[in-house]
N, CA, C, O and CB atoms as a CASP TS submission, in Angstrom:
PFRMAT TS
TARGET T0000
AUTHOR 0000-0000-0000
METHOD Language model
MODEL 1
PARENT N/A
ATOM      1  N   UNK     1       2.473   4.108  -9.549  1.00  0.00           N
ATOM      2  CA  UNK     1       1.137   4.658  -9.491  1.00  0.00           C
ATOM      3  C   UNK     1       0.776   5.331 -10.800  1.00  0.00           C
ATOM      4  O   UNK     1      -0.355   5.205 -11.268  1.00  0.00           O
ATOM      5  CB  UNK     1       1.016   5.636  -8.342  1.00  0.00           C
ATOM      6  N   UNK     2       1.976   6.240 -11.560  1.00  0.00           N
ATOM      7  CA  UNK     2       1.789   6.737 -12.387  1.00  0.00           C
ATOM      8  C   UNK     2       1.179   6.298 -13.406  1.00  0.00           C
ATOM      9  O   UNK     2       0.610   6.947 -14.283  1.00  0.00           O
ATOM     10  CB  UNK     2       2.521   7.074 -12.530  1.00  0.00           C
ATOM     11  N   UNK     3       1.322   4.914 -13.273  1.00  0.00           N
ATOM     12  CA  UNK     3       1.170   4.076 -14.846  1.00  0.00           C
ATOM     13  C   UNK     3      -0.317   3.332 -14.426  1.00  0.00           C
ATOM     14  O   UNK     3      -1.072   3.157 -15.382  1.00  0.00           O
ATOM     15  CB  UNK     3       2.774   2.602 -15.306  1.00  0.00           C
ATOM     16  N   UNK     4      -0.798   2.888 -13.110  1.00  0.00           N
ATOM     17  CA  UNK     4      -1.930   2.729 -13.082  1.00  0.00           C
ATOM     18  C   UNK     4      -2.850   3.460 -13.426  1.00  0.00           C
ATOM     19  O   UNK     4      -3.737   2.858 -14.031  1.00  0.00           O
ATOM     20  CB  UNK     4      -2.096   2.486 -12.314  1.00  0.00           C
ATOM     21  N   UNK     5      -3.085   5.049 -13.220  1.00  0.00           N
ATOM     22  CA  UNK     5      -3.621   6.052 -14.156  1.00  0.00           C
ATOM     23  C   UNK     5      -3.645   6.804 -15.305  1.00  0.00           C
ATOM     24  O   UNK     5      -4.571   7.448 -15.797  1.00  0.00           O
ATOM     25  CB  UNK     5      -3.650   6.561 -13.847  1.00  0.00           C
ATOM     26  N   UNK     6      -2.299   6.613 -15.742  1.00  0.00           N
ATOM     27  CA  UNK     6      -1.915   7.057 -16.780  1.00  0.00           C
ATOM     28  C   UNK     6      -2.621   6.450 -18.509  1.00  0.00           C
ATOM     29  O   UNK     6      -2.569   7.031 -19.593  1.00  0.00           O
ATOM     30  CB  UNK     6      -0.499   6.824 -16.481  1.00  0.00           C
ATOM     31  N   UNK     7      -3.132   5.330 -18.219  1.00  0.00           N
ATOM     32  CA  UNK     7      -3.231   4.628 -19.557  1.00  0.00           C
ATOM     33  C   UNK     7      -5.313   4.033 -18.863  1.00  0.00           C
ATOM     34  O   UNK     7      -6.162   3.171 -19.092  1.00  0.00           O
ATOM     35  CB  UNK     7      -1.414   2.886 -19.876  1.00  0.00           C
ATOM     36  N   UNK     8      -5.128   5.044 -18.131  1.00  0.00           N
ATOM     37  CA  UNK     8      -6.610   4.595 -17.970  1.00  0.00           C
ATOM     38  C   UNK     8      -7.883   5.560 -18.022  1.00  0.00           C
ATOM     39  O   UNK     8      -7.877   6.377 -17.100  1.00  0.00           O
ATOM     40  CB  UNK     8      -6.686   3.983 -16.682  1.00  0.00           C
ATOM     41  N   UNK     9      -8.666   5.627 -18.646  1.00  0.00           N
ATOM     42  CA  UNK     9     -10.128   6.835 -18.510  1.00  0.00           C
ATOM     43  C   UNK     9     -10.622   6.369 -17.484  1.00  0.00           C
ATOM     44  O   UNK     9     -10.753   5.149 -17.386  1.00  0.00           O
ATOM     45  CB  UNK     9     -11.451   6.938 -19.733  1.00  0.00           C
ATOM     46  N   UNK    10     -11.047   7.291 -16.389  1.00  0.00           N
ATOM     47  CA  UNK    10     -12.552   6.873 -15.332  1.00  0.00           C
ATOM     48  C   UNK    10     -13.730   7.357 -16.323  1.00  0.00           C
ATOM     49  O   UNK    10     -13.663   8.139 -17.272  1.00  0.00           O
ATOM     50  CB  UNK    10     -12.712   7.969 -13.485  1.00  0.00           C
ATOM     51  N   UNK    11     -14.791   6.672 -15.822  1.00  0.00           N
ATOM     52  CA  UNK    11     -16.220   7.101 -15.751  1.00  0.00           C
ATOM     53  C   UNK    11     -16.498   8.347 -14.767  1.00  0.00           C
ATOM     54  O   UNK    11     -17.362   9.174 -15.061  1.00  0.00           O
ATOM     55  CB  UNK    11     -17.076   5.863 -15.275  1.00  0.00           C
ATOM     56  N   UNK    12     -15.932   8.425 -13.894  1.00  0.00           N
ATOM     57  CA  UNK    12     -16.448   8.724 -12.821  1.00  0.00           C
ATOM     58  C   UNK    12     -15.198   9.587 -12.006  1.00  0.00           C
ATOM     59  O   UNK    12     -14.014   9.616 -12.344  1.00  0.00           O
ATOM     60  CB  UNK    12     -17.020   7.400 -12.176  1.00  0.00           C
ATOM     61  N   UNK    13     -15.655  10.089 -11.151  1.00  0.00           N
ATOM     62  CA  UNK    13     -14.552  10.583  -9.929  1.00  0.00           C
ATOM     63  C   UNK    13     -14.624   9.486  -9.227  1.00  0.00           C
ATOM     64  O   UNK    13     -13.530   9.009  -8.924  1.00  0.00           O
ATOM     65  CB  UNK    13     -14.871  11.959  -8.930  1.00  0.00           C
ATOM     66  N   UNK    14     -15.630   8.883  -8.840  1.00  0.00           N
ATOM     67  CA  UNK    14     -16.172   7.602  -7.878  1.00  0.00           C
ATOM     68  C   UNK    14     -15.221   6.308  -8.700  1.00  0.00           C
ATOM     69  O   UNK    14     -15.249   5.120  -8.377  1.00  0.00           O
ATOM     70  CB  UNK    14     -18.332   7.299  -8.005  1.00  0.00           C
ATOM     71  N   UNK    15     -14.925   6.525  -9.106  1.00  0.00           N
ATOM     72  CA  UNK    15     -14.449   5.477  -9.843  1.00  0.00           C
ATOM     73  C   UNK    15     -12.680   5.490  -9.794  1.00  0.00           C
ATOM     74  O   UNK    15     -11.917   4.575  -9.485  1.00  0.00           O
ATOM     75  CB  UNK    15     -15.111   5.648 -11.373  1.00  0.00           C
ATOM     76  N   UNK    16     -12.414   6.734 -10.176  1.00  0.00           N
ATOM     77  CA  UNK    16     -10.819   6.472  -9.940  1.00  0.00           C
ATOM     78  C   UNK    16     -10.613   6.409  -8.422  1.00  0.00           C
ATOM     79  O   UNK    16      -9.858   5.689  -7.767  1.00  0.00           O
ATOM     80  CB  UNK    16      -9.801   7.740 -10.599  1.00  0.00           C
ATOM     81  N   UNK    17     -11.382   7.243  -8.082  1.00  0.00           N
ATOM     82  CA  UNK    17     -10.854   6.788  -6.163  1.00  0.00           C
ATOM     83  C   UNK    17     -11.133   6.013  -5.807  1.00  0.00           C
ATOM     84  O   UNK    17     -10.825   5.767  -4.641  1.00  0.00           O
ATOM     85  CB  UNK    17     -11.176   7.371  -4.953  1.00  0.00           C
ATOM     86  N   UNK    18     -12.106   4.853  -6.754  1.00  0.00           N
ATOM     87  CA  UNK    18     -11.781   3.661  -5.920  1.00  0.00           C
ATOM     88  C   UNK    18     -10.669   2.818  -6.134  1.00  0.00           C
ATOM     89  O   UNK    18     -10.168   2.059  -5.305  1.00  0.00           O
ATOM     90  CB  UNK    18     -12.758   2.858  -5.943  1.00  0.00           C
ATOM     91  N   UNK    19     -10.240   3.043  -7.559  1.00  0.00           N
ATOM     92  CA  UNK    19      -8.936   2.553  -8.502  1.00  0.00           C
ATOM     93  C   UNK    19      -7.930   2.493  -7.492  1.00  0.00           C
ATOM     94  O   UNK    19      -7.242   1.535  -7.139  1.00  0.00           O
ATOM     95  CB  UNK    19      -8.417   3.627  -9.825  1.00  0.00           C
ATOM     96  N   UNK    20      -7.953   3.569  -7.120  1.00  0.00           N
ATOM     97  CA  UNK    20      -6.635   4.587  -6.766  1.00  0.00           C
ATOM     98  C   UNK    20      -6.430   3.755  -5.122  1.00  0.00           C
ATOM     99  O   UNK    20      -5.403   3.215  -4.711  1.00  0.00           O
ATOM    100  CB  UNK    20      -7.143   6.835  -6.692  1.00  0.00           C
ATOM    101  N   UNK    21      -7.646   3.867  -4.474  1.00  0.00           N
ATOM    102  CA  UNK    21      -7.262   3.289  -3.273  1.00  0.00           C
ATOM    103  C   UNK    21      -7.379   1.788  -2.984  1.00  0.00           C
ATOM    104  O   UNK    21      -7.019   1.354  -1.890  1.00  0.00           O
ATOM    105  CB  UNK    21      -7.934   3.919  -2.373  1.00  0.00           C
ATOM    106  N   UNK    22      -7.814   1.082  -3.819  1.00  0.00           N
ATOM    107  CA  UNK    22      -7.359  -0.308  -3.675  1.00  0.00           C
ATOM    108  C   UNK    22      -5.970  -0.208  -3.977  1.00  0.00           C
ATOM    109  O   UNK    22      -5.176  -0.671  -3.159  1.00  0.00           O
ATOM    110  CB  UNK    22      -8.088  -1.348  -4.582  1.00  0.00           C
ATOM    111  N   UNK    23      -5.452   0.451  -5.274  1.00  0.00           N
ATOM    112  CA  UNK    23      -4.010   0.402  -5.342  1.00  0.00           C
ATOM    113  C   UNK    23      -3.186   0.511  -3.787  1.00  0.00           C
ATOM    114  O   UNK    23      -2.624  -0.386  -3.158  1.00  0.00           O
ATOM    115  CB  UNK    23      -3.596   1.654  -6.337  1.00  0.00           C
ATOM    116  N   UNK    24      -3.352   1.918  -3.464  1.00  0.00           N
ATOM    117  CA  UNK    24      -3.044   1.908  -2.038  1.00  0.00           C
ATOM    118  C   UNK    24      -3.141   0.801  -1.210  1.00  0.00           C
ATOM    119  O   UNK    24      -2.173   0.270  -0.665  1.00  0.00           O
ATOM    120  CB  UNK    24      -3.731   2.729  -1.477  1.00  0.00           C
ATOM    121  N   UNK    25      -3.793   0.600  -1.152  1.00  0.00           N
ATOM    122  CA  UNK    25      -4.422  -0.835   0.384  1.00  0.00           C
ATOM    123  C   UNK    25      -4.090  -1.589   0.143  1.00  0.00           C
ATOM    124  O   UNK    25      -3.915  -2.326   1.114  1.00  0.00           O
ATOM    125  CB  UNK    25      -5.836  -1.451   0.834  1.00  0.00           C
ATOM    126  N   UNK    26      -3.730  -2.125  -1.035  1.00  0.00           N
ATOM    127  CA  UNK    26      -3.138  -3.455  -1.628  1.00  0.00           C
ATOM    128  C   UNK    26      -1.946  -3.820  -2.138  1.00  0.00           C
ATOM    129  O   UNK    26      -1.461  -4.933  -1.933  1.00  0.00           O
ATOM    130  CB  UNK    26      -3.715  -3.777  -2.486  1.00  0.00           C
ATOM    131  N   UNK    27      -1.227  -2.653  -3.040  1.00  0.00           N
ATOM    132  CA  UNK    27      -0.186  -2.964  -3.317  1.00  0.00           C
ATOM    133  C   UNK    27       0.617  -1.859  -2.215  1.00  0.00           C
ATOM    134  O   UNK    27       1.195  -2.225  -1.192  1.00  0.00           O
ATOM    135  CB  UNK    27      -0.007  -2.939  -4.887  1.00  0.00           C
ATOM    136  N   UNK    28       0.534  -0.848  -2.552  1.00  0.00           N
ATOM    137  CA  UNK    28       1.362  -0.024  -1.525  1.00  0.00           C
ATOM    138  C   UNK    28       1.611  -0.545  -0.143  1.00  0.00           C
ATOM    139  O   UNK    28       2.688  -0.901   0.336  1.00  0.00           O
ATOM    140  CB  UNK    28       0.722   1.244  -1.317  1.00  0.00           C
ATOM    141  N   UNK    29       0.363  -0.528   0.445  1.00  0.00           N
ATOM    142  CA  UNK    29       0.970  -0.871   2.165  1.00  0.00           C
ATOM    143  C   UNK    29       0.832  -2.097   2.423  1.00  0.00           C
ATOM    144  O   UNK    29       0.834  -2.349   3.628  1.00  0.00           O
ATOM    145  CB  UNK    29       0.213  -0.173   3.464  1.00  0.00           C
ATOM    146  N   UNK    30       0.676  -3.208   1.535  1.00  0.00           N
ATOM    147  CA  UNK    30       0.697  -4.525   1.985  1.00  0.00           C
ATOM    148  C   UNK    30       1.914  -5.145   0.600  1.00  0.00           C
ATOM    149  O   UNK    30       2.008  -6.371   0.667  1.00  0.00           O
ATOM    150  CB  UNK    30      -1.176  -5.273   2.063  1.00  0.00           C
ATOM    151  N   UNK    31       2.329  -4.853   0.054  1.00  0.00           N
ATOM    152  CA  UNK    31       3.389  -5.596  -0.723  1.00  0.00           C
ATOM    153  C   UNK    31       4.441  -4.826  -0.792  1.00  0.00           C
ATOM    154  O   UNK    31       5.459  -5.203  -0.211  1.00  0.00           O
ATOM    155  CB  UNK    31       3.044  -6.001  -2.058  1.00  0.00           C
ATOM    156  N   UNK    32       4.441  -3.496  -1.562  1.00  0.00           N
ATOM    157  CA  UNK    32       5.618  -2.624  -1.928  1.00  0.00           C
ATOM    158  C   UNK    32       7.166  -2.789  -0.493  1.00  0.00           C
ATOM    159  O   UNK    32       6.768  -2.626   0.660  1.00  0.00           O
ATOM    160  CB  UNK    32       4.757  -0.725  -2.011  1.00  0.00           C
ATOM    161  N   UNK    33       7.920  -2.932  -0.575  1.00  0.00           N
ATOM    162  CA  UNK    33       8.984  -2.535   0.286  1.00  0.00           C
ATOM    163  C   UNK    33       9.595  -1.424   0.414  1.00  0.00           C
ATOM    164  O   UNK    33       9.943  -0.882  -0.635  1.00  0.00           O
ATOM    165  CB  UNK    33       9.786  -3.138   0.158  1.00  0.00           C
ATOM    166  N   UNK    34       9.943  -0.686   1.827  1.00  0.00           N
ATOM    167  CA  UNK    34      10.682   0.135   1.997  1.00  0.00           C
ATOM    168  C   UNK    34      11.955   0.485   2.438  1.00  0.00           C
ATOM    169  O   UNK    34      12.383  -0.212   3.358  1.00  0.00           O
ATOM    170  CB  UNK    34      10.237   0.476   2.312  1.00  0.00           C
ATOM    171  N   UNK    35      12.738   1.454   1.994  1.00  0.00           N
ATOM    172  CA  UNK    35      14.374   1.103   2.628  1.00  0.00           C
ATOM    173  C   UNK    35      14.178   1.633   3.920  1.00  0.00           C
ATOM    174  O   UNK    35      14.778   1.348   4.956  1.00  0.00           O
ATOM    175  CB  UNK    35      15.869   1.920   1.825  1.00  0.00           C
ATOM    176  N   UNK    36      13.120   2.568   3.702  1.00  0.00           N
ATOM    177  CA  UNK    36      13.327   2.818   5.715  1.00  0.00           C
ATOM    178  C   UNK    36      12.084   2.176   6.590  1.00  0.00           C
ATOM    179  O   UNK    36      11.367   2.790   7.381  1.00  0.00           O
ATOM    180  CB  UNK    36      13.236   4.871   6.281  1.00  0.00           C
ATOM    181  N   UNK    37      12.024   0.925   6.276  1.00  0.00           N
ATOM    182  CA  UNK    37      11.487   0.112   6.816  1.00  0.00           C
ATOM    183  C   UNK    37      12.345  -1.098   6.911  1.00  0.00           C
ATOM    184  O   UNK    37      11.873  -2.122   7.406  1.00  0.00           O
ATOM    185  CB  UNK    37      10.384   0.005   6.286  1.00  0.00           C
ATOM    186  N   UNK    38      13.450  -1.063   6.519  1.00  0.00           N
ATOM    187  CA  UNK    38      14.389  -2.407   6.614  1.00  0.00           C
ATOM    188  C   UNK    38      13.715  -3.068   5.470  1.00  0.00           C
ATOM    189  O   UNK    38      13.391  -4.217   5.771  1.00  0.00           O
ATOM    190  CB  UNK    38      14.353  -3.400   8.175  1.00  0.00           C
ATOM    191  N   UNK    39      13.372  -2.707   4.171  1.00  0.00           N
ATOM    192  CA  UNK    39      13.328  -3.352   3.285  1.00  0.00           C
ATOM    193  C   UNK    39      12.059  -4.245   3.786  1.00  0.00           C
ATOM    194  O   UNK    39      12.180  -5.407   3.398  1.00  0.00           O
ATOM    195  CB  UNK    39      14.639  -3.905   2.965  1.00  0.00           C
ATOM    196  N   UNK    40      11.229  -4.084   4.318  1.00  0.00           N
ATOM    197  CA  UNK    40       9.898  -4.685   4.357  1.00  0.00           C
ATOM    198  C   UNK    40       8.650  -4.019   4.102  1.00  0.00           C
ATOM    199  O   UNK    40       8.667  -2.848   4.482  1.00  0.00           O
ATOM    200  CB  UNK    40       9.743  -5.160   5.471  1.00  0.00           C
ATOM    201  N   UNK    41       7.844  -4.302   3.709  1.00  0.00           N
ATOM    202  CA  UNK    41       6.448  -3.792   3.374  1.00  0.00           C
ATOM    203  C   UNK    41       6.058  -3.113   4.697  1.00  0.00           C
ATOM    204  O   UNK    41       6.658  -3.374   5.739  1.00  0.00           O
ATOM    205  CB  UNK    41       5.339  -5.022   2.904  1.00  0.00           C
ATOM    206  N   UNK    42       4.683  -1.928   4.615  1.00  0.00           N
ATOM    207  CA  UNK    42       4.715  -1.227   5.530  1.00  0.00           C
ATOM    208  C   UNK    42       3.682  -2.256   6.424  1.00  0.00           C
ATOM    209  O   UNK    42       3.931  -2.385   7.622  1.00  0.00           O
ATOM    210  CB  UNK    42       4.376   0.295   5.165  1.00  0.00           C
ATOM    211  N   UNK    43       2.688  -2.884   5.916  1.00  0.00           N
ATOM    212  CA  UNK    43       2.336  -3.956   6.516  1.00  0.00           C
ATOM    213  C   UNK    43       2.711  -5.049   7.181  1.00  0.00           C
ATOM    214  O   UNK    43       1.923  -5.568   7.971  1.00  0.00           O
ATOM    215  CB  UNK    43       1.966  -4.241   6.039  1.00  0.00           C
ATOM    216  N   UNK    44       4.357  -5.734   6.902  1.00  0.00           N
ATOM    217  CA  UNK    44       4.682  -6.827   7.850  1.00  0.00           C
ATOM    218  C   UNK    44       5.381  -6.038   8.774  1.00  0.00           C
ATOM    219  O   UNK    44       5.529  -6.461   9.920  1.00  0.00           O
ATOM    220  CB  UNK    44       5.513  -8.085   7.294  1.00  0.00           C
ATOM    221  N   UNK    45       6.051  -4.421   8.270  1.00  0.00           N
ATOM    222  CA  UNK    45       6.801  -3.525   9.150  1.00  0.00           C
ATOM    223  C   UNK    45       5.469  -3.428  10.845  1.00  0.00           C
ATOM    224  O   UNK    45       5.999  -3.583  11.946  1.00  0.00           O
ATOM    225  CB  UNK    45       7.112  -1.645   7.996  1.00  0.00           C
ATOM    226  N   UNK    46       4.351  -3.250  10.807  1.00  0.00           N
ATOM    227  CA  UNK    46       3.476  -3.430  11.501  1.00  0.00           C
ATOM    228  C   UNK    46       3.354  -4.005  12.337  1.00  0.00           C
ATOM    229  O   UNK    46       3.460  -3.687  13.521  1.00  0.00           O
ATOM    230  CB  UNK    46       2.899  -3.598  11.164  1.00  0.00           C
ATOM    231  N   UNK    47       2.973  -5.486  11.620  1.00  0.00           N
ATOM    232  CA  UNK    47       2.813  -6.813  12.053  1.00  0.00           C
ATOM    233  C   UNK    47       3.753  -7.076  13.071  1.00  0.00           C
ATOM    234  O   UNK    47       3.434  -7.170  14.256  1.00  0.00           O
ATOM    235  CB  UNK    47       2.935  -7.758  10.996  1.00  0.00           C
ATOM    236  N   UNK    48       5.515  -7.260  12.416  1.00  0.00           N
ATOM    237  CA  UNK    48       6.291  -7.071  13.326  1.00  0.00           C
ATOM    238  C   UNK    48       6.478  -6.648  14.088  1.00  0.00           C
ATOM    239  O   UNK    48       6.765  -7.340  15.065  1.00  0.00           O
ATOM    240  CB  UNK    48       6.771  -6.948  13.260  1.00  0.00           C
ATOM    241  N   UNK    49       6.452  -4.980  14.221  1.00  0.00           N
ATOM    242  CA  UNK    49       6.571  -4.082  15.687  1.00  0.00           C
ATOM    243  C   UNK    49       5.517  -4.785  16.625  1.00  0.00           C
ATOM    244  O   UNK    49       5.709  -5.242  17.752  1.00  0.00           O
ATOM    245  CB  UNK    49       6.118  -2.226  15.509  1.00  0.00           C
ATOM    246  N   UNK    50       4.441  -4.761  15.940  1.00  0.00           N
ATOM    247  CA  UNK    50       3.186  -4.850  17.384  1.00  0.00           C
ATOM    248  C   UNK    50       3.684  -6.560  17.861  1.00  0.00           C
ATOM    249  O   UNK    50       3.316  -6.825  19.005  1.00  0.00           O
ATOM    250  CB  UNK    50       0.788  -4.744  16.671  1.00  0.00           C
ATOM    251  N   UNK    51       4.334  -7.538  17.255  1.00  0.00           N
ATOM    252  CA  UNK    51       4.031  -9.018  17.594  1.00  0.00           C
ATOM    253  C   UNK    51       5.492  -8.736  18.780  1.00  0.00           C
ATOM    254  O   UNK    51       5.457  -9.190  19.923  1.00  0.00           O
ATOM    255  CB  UNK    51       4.148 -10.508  15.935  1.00  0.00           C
ATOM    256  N   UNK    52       6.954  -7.753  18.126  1.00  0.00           N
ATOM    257  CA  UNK    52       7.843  -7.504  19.001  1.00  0.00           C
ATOM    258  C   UNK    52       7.564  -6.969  20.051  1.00  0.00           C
ATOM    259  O   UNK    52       8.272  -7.208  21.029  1.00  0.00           O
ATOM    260  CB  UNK    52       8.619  -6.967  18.612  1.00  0.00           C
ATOM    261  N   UNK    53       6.254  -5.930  20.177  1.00  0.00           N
ATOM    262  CA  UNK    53       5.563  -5.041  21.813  1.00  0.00           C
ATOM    263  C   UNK    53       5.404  -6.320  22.524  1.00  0.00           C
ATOM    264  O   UNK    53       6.230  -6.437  23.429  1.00  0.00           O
ATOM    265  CB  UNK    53       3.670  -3.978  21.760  1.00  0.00           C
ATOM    266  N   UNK    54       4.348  -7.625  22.356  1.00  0.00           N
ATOM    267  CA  UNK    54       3.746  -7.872  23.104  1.00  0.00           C
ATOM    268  C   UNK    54       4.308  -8.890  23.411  1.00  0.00           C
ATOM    269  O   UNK    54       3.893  -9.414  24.445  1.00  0.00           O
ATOM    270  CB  UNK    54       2.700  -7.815  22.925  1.00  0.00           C
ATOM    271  N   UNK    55       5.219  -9.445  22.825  1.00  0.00           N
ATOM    272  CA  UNK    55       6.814 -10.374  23.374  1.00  0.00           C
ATOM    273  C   UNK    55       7.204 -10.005  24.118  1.00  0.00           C
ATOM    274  O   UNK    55       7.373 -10.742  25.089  1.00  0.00           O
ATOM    275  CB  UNK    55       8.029 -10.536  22.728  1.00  0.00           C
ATOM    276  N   UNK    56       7.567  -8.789  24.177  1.00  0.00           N
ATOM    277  CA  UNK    56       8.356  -7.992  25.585  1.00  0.00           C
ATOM    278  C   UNK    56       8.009  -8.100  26.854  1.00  0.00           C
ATOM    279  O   UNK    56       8.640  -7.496  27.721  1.00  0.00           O
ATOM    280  CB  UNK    56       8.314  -6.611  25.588  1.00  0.00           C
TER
END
């Protein structure tokens, strides 16, 4: 994250928060992996639980 802001000027306040939260929404909870997620993104971590509920 650091480096997505770090080497960048906003215009705006409106502007880095939008930076900032596509980063979020996009790379963070749909690609990044976690170890306490079993090494999966927090998004397929999701996907999975809810597709394992309704198997049951």
């Amino acid at each position: 994250m650091s480096e997505l802001i770090c080497h960048q000027r906003f215009a705006t306040q409106e502007q880095a928060r939008l930076v900032i939260s596509e980063y979020i929404e996009i790379f963070y909870n749909r690609q990044r992996t976690q170890a306490r997620l079993g090494y999966l993104s927090p998004a397929v971590f999701t996907q999975r639980f809810y597709l394992d509920r309704t198997a049951a």
